[in-house]
Biotite code that builds the C-alpha atoms (Angstrom):
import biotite.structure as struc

atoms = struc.array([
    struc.Atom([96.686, 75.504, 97.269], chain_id="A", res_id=1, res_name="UNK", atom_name="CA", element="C"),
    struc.Atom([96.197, 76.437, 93.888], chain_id="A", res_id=2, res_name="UNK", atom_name="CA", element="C"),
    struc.Atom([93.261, 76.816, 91.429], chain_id="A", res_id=3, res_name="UNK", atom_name="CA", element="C"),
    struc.Atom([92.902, 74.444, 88.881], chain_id="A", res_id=4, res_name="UNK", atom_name="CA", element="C"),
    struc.Atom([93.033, 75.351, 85.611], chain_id="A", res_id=5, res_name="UNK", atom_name="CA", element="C"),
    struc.Atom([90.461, 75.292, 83.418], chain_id="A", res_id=6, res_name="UNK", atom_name="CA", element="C"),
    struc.Atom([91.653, 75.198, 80.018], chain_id="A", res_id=7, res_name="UNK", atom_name="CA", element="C"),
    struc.Atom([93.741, 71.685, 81.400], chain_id="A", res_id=8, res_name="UNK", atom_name="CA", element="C"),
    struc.Atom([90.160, 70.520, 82.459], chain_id="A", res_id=9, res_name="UNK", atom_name="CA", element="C"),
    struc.Atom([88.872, 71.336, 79.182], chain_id="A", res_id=10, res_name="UNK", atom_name="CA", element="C"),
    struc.Atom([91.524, 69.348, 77.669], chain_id="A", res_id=11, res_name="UNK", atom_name="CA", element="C"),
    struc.Atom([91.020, 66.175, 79.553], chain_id="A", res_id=12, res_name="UNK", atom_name="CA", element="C"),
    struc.Atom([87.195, 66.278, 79.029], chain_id="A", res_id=13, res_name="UNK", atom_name="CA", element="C"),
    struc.Atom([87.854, 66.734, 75.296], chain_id="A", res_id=14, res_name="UNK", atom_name="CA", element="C"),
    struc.Atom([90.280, 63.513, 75.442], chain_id="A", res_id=15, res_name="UNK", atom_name="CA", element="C"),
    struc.Atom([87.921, 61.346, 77.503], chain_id="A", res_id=16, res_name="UNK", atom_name="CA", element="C"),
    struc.Atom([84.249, 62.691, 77.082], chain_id="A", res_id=17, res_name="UNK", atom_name="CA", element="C"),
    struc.Atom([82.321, 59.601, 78.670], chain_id="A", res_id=18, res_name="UNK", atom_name="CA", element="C"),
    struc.Atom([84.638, 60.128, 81.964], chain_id="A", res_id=19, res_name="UNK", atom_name="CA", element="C"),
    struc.Atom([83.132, 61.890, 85.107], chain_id="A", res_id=20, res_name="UNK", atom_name="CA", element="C"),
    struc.Atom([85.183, 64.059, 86.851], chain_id="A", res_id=21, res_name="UNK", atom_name="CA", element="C"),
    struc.Atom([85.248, 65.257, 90.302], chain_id="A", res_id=22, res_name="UNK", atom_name="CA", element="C"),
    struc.Atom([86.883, 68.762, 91.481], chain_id="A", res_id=23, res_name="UNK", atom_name="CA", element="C"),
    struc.Atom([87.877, 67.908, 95.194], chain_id="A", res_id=24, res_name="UNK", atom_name="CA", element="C"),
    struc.Atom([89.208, 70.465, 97.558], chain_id="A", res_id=25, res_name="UNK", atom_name="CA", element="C"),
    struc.Atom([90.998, 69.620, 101.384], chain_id="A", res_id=26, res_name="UNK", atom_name="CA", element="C"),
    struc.Atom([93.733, 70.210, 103.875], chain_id="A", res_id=27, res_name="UNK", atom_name="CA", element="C"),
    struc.Atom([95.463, 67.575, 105.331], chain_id="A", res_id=28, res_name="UNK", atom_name="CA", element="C"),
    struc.Atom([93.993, 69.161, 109.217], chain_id="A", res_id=29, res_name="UNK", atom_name="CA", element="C"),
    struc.Atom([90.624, 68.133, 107.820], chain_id="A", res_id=30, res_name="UNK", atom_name="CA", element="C"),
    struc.Atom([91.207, 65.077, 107.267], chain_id="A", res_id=31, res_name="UNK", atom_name="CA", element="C"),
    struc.Atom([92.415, 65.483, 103.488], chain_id="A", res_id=32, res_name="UNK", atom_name="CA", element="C"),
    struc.Atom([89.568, 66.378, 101.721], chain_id="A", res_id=33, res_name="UNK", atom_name="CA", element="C"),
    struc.Atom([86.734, 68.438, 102.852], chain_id="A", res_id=34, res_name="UNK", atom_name="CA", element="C"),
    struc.Atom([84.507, 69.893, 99.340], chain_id="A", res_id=35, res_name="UNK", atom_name="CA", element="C"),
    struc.Atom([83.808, 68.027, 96.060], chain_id="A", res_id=36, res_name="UNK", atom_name="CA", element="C"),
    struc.Atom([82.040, 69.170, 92.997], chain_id="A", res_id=37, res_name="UNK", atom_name="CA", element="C"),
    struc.Atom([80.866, 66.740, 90.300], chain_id="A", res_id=38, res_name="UNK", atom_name="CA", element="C"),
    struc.Atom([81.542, 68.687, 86.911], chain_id="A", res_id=39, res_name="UNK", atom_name="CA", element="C"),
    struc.Atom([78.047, 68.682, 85.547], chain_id="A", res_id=40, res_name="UNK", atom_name="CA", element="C"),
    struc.Atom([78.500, 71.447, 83.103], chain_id="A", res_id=41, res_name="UNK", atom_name="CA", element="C"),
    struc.Atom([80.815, 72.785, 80.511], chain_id="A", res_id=42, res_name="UNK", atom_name="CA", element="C"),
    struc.Atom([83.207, 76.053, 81.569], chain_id="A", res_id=43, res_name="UNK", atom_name="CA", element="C"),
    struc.Atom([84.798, 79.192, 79.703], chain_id="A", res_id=44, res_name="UNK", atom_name="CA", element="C"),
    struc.Atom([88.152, 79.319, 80.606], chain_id="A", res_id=45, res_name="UNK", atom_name="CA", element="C"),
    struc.Atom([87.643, 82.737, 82.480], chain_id="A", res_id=46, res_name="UNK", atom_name="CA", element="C"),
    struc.Atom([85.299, 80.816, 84.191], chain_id="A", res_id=47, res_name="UNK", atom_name="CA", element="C"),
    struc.Atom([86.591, 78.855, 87.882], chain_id="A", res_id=48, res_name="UNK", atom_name="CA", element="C"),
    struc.Atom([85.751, 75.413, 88.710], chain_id="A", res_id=49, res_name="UNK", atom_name="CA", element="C"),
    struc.Atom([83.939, 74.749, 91.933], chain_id="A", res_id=50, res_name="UNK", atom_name="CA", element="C"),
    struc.Atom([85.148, 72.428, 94.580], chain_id="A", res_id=51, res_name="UNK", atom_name="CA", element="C"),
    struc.Atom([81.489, 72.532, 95.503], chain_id="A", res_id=52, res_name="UNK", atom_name="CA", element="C"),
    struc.Atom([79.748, 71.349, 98.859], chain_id="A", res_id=53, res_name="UNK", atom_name="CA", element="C"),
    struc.Atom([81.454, 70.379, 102.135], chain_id="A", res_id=54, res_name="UNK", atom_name="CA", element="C"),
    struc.Atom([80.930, 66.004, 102.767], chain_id="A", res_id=55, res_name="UNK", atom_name="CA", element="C"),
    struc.Atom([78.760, 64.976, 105.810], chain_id="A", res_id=56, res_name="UNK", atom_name="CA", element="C"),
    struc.Atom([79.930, 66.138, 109.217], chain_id="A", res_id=57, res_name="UNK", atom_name="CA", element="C"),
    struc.Atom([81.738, 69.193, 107.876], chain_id="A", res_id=58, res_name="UNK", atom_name="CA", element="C"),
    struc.Atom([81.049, 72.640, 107.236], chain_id="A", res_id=59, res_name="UNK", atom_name="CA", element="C"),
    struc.Atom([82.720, 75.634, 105.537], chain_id="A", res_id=60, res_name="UNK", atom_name="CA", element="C"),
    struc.Atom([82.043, 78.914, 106.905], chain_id="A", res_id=61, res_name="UNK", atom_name="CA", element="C"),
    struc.Atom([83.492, 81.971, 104.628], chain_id="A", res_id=62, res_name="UNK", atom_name="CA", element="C"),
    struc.Atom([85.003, 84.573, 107.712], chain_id="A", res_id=63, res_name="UNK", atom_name="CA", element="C"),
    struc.Atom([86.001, 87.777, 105.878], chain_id="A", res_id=64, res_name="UNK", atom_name="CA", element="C"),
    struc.Atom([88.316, 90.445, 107.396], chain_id="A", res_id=65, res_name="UNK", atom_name="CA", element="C"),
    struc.Atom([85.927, 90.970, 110.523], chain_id="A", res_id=66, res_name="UNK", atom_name="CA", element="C"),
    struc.Atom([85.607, 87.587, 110.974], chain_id="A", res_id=67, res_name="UNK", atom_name="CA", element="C"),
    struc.Atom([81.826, 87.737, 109.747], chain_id="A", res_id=68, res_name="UNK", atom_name="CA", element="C"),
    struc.Atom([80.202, 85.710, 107.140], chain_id="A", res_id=69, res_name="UNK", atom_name="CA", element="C"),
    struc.Atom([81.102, 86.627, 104.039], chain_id="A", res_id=70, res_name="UNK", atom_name="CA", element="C"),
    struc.Atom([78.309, 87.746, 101.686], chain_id="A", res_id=71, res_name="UNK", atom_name="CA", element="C"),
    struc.Atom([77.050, 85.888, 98.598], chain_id="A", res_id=72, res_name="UNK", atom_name="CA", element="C"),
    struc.Atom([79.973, 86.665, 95.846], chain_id="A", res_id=73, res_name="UNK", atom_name="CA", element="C"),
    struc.Atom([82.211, 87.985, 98.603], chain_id="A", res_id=74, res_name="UNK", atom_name="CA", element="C"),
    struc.Atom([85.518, 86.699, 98.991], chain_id="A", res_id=75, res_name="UNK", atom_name="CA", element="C"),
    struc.Atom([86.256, 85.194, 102.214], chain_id="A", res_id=76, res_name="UNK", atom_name="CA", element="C"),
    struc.Atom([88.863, 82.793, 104.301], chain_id="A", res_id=77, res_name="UNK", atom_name="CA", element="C"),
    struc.Atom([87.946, 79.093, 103.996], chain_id="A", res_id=78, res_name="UNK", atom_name="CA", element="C"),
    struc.Atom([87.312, 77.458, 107.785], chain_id="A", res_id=79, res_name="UNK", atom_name="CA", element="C"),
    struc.Atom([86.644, 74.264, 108.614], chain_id="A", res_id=80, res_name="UNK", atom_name="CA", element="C"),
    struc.Atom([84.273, 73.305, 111.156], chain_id="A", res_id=81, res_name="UNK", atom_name="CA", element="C"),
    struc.Atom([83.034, 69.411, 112.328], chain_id="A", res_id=82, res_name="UNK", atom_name="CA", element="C"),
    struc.Atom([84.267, 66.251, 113.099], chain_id="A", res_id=83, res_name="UNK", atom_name="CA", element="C"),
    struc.Atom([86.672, 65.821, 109.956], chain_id="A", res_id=84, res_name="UNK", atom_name="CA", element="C"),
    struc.Atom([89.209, 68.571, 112.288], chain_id="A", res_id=85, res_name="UNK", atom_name="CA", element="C"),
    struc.Atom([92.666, 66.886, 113.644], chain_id="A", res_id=86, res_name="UNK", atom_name="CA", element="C"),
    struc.Atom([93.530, 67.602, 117.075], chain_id="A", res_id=87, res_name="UNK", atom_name="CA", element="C"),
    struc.Atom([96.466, 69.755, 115.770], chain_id="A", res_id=88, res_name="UNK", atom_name="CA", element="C"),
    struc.Atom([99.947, 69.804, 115.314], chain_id="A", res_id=89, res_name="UNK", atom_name="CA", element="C"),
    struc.Atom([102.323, 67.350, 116.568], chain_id="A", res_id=90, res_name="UNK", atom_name="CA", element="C"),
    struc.Atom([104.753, 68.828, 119.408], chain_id="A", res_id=91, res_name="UNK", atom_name="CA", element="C"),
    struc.Atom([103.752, 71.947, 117.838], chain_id="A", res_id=92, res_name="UNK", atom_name="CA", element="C"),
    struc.Atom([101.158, 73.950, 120.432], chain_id="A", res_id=93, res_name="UNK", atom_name="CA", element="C"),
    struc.Atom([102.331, 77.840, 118.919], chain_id="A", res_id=94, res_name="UNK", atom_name="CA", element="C"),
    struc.Atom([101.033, 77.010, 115.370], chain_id="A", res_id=95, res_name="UNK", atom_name="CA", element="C"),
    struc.Atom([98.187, 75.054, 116.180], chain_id="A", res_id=96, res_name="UNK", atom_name="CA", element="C"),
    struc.Atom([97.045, 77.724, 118.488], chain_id="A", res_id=97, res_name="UNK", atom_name="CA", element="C"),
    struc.Atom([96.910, 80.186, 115.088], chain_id="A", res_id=98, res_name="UNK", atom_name="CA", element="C"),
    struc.Atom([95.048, 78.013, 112.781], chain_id="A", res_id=99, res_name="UNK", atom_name="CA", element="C"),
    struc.Atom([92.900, 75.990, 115.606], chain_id="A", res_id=100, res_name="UNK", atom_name="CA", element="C"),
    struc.Atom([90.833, 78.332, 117.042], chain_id="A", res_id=101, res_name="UNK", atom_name="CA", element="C"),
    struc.Atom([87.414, 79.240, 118.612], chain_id="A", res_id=102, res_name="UNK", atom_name="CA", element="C"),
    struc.Atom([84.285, 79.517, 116.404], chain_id="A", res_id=103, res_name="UNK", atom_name="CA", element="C"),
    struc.Atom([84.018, 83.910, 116.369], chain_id="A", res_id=104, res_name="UNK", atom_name="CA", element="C"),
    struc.Atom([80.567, 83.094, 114.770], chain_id="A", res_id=105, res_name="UNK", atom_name="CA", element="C"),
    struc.Atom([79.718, 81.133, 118.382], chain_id="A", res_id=106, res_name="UNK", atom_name="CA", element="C"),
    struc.Atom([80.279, 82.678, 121.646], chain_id="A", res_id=107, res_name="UNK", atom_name="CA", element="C"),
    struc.Atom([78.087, 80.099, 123.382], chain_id="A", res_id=108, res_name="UNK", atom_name="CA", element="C"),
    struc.Atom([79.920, 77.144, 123.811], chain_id="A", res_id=109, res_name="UNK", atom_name="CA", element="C"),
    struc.Atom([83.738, 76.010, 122.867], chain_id="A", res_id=110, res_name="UNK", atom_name="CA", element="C"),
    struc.Atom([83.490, 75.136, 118.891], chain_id="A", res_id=111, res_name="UNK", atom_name="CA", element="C"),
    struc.Atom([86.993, 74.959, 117.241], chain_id="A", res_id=112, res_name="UNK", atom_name="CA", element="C"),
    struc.Atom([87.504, 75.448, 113.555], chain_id="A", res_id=113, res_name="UNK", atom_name="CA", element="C"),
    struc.Atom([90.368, 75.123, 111.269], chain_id="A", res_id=114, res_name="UNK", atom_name="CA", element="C"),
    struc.Atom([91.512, 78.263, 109.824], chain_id="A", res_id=115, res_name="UNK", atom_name="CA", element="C"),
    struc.Atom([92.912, 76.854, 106.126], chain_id="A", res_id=116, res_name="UNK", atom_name="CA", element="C"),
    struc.Atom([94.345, 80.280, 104.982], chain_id="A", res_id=117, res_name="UNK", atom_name="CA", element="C"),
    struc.Atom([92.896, 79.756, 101.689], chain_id="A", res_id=118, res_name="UNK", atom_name="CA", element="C"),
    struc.Atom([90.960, 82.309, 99.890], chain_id="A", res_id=119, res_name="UNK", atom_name="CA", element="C"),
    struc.Atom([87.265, 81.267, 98.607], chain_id="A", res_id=120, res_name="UNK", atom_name="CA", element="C"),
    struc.Atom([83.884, 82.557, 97.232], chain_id="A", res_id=121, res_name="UNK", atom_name="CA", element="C"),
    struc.Atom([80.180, 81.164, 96.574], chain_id="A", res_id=122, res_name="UNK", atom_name="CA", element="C"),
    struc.Atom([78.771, 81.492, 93.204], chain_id="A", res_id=123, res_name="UNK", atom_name="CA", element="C"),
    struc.Atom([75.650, 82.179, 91.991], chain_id="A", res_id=124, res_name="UNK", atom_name="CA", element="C"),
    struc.Atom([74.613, 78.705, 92.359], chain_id="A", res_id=125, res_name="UNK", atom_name="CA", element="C"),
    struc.Atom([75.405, 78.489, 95.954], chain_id="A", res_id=126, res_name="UNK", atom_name="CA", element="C"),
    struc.Atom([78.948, 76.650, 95.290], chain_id="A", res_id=127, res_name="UNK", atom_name="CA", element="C"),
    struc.Atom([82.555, 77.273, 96.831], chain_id="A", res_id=128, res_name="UNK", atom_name="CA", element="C"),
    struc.Atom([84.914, 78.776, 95.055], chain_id="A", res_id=129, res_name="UNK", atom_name="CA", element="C"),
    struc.Atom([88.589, 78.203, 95.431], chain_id="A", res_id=130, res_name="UNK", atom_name="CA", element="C"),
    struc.Atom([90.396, 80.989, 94.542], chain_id="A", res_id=131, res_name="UNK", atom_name="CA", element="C"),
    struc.Atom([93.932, 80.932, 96.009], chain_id="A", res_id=132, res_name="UNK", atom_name="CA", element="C"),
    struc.Atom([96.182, 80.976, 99.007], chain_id="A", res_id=133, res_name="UNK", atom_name="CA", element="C"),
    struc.Atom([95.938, 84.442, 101.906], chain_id="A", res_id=134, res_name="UNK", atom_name="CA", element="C"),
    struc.Atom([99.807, 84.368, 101.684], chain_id="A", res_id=135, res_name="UNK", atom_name="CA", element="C"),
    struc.Atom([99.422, 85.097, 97.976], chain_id="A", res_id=136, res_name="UNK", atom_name="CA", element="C"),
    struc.Atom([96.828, 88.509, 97.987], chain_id="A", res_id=137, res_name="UNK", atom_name="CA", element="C"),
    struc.Atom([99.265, 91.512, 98.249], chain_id="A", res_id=138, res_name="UNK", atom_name="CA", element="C"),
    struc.Atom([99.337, 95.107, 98.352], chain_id="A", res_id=139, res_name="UNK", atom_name="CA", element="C"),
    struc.Atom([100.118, 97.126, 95.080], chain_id="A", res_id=140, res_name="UNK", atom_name="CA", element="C"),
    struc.Atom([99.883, 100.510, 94.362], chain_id="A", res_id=141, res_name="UNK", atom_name="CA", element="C"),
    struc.Atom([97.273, 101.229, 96.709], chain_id="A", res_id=142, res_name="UNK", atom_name="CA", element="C"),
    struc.Atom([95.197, 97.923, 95.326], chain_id="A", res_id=143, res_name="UNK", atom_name="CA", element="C"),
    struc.Atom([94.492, 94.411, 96.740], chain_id="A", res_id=144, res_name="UNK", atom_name="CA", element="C"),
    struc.Atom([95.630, 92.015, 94.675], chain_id="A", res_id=145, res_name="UNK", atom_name="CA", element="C"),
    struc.Atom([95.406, 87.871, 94.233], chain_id="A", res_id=146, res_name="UNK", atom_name="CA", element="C"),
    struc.Atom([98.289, 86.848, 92.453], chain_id="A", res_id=147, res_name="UNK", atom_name="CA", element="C"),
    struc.Atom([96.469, 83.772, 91.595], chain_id="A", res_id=148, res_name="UNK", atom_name="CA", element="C"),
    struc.Atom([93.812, 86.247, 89.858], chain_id="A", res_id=149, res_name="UNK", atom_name="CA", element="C"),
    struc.Atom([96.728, 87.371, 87.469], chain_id="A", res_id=150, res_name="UNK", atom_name="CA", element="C"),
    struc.Atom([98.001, 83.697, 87.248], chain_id="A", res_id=151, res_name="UNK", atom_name="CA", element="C"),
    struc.Atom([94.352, 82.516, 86.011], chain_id="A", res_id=152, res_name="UNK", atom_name="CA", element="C"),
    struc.Atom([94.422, 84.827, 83.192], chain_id="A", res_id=153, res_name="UNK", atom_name="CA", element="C"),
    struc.Atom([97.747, 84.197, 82.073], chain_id="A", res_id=154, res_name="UNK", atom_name="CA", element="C"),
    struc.Atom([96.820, 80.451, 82.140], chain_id="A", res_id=155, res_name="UNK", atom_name="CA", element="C"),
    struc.Atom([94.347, 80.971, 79.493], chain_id="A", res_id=156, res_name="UNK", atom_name="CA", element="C"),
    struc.Atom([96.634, 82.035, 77.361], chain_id="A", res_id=157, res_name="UNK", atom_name="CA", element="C"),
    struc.Atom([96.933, 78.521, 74.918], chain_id="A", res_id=158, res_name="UNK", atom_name="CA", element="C"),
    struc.Atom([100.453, 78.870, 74.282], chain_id="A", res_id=159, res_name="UNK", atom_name="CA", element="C"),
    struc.Atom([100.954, 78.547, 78.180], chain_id="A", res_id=160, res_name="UNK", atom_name="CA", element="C"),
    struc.Atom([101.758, 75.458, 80.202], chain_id="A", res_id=161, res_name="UNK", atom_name="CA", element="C"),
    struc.Atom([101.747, 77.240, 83.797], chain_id="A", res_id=162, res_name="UNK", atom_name="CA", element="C"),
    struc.Atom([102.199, 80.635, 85.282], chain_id="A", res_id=163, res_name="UNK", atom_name="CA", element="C"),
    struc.Atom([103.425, 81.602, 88.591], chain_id="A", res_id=164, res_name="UNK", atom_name="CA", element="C"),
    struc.Atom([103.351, 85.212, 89.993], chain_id="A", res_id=165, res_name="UNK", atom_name="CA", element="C"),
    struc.Atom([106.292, 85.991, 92.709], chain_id="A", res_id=166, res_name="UNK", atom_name="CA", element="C"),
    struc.Atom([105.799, 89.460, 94.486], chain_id="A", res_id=167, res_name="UNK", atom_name="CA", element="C"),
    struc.Atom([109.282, 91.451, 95.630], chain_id="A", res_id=168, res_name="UNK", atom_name="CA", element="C"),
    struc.Atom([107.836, 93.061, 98.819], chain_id="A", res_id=169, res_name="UNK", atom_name="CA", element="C"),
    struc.Atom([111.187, 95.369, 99.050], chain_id="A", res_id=170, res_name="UNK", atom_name="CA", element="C"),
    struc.Atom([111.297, 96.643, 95.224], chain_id="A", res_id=171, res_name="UNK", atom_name="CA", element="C"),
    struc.Atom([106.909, 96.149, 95.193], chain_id="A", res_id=172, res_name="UNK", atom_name="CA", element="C"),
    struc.Atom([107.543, 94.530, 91.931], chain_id="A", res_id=173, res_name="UNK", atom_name="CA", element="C"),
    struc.Atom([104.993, 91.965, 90.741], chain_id="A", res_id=174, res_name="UNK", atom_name="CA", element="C"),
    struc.Atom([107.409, 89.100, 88.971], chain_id="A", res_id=175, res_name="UNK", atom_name="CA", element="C"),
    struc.Atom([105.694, 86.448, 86.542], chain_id="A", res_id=176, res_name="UNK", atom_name="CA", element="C"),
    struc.Atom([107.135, 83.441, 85.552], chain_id="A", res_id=177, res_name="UNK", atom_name="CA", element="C"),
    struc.Atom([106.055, 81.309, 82.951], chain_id="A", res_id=178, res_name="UNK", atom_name="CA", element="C"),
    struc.Atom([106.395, 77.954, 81.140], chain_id="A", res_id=179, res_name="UNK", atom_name="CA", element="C"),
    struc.Atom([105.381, 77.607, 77.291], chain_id="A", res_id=180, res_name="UNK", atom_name="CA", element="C"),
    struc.Atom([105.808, 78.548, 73.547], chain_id="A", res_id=181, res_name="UNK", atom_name="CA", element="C"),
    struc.Atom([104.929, 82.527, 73.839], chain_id="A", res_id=182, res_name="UNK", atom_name="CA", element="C"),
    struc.Atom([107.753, 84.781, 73.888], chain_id="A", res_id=183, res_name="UNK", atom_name="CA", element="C"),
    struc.Atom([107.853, 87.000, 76.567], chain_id="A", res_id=184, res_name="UNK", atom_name="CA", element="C"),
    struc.Atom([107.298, 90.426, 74.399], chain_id="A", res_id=185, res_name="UNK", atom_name="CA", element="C"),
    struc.Atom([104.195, 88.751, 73.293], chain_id="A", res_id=186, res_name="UNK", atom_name="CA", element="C"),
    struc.Atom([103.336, 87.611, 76.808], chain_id="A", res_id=187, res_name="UNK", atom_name="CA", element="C"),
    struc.Atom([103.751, 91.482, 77.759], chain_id="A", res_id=188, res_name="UNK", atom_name="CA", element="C"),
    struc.Atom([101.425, 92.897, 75.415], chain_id="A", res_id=189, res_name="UNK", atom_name="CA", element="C"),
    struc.Atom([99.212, 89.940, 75.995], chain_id="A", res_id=190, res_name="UNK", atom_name="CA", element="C"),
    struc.Atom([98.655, 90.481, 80.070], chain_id="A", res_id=191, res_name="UNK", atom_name="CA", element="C"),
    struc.Atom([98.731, 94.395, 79.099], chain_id="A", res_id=192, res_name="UNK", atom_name="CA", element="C"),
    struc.Atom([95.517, 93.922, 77.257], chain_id="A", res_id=193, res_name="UNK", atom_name="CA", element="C"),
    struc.Atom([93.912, 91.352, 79.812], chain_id="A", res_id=194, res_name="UNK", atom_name="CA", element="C"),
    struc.Atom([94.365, 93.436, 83.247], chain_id="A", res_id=195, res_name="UNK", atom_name="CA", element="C"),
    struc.Atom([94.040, 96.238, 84.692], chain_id="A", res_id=196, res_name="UNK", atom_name="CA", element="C"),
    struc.Atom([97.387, 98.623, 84.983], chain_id="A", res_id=197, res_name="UNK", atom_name="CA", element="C"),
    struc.Atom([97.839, 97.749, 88.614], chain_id="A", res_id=198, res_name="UNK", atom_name="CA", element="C"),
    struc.Atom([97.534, 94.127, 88.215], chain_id="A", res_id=199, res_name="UNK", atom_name="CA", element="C"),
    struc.Atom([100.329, 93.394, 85.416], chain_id="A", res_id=200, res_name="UNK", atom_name="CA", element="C"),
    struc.Atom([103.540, 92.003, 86.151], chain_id="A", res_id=201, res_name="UNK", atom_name="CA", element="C"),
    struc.Atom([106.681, 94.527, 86.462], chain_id="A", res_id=202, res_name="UNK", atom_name="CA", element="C"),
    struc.Atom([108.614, 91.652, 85.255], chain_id="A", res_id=203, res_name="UNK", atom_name="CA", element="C"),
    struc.Atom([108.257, 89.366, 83.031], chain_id="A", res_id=204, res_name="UNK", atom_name="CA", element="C"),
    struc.Atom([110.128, 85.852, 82.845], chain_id="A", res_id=205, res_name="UNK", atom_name="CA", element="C"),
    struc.Atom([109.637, 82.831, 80.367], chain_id="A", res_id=206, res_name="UNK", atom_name="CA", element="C"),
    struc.Atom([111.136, 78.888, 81.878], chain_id="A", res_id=207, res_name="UNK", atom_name="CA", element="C"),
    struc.Atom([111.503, 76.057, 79.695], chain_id="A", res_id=208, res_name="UNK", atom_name="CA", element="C"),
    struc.Atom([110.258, 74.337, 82.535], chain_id="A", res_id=209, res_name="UNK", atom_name="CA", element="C"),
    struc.Atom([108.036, 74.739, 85.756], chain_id="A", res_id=210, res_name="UNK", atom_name="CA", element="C"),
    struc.Atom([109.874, 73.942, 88.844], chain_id="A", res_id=211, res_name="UNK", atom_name="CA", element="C"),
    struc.Atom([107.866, 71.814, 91.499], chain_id="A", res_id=212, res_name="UNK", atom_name="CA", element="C"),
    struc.Atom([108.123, 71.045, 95.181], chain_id="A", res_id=213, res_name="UNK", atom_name="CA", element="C"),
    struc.Atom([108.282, 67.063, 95.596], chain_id="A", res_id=214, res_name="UNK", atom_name="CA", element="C"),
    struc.Atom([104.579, 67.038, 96.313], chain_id="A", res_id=215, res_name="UNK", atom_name="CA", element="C"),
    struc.Atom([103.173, 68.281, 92.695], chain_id="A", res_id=216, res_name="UNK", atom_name="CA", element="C"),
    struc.Atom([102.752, 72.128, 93.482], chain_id="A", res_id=217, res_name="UNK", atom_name="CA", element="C"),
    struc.Atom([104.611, 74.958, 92.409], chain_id="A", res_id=218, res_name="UNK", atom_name="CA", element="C"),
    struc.Atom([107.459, 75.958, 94.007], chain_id="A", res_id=219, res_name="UNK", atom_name="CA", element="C"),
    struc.Atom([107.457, 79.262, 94.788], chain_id="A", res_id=220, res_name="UNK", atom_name="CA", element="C"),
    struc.Atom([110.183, 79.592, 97.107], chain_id="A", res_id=221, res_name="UNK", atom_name="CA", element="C"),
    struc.Atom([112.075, 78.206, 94.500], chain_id="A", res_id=222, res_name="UNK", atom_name="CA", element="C"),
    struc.Atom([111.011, 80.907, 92.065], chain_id="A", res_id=223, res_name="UNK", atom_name="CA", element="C"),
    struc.Atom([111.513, 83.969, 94.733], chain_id="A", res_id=224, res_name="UNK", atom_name="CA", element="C"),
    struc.Atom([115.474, 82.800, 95.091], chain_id="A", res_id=225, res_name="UNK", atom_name="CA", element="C"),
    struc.Atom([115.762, 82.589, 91.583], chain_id="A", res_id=226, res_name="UNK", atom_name="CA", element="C"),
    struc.Atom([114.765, 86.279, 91.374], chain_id="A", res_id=227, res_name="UNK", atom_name="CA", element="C"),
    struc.Atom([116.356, 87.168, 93.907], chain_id="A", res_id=228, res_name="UNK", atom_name="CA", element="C"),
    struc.Atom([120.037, 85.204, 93.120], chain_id="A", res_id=229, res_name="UNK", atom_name="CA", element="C"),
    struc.Atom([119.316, 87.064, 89.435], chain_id="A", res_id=230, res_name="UNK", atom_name="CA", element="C"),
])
């Protein structure tokens, strides 16, 4: 549920050049993985690393807001379609109901497809883009925002470990946090020159330390209490 980051790719290629390296991309309902991408170039760190094509039997369709097809650079909802799809949630009919649900691109025949709630695009070379969880594109004064889009830039920063943006829906504040060396005025007149006025962070926080959820990811949750117990 988050993009990788590219300058930590960089870094590993750098350490072991003769390695391949695979970007793979999958929810658990499809059967873990559903998109890889065999890194077969180099990348800018403002540029995102694919996850790439869907595996046999399985098929992304990008549904935007009108549950069309999203056009060619457009980005869109990532659903899963074929025979990778679970049969659901267990003892859990409500939820699976919302995320398992009929094909709107087929009104011919029952066709059920996985609604991940992740965020995605197709590049100019025809592959997915990952770029970020639905539950994480807000509303700011008056713009649409990806929190992960402010996150990515921050992440480029080298004196950054990891970034995580937190959004106060009562106050509308945008809250960063932050693990690494660069002080936090820096940090501010570093995101100040990198985004738009909309998109930066009305406040700023610097961690010694990440916290993470006892899978590996980010935990968020964790960082919205601690903003909101400061």
């Amino acid at each position: 549920s988050e993009v990788f980051p590219t300058r930590q790719f960089n870094l590993w290629k750098k350490a072991l050049p003769n390695t391949k390296f695979t970007n793979l991309y999958g929810p658990t309902e499809a059967a873990g993985m559903s998109c890889f991408y065999h890194v077969d170039r180099d990348f800018q760190l403002d540029e995102a690393i694919p996850v790439g094509r869907p595996f046999r039997n399985t098929e992304i369709l990008l549904l935007n807001e009108r549950d069309e097809l999203a056009a060619p650079g457009e980005q869109g909802e990532i659903c899963v379609r074929g025979t990778r799809l679970t049969l659901g949630y267990y003892n859990n009919p409500e939820v699976t109901a919302k995320a398992f649900v009929q094909n709107p691109l087929n009104s011919l025949y029952p066709e059920l497809i996985y609604r991940t709630g992740d965020l995605g695009k197709l590049n100019e070379r025809g592959e997915l883009e990952f770029a970020g969880r639905k539950d994480y594109q807000i509303k700011h004064m008056g713009h649409r925002i990806e929190l992960g889009e402010i996150e990515v830039i921050v992440n480029m920063h080298p004196d950054v470990a990891s970034a995580c943006c937190v959004f106060d829906a009562v106050k509308k504040k945008i809250v960063l946090y932050y693990a690494g060396t660069l002080s936090s005025a820096d940090m501010a007149v570093y995101i100040k020159e990198k985004l738009p006025r909309y998109m930066v962070p009305n406040v700023v926080r610097q961690l010694d330390e990440m916290p993470f959820t006892p899978n590996g990811k980010i935990d968020r949750n964790g960082l919205k209490t601690m903003y909101e117990n400061k």
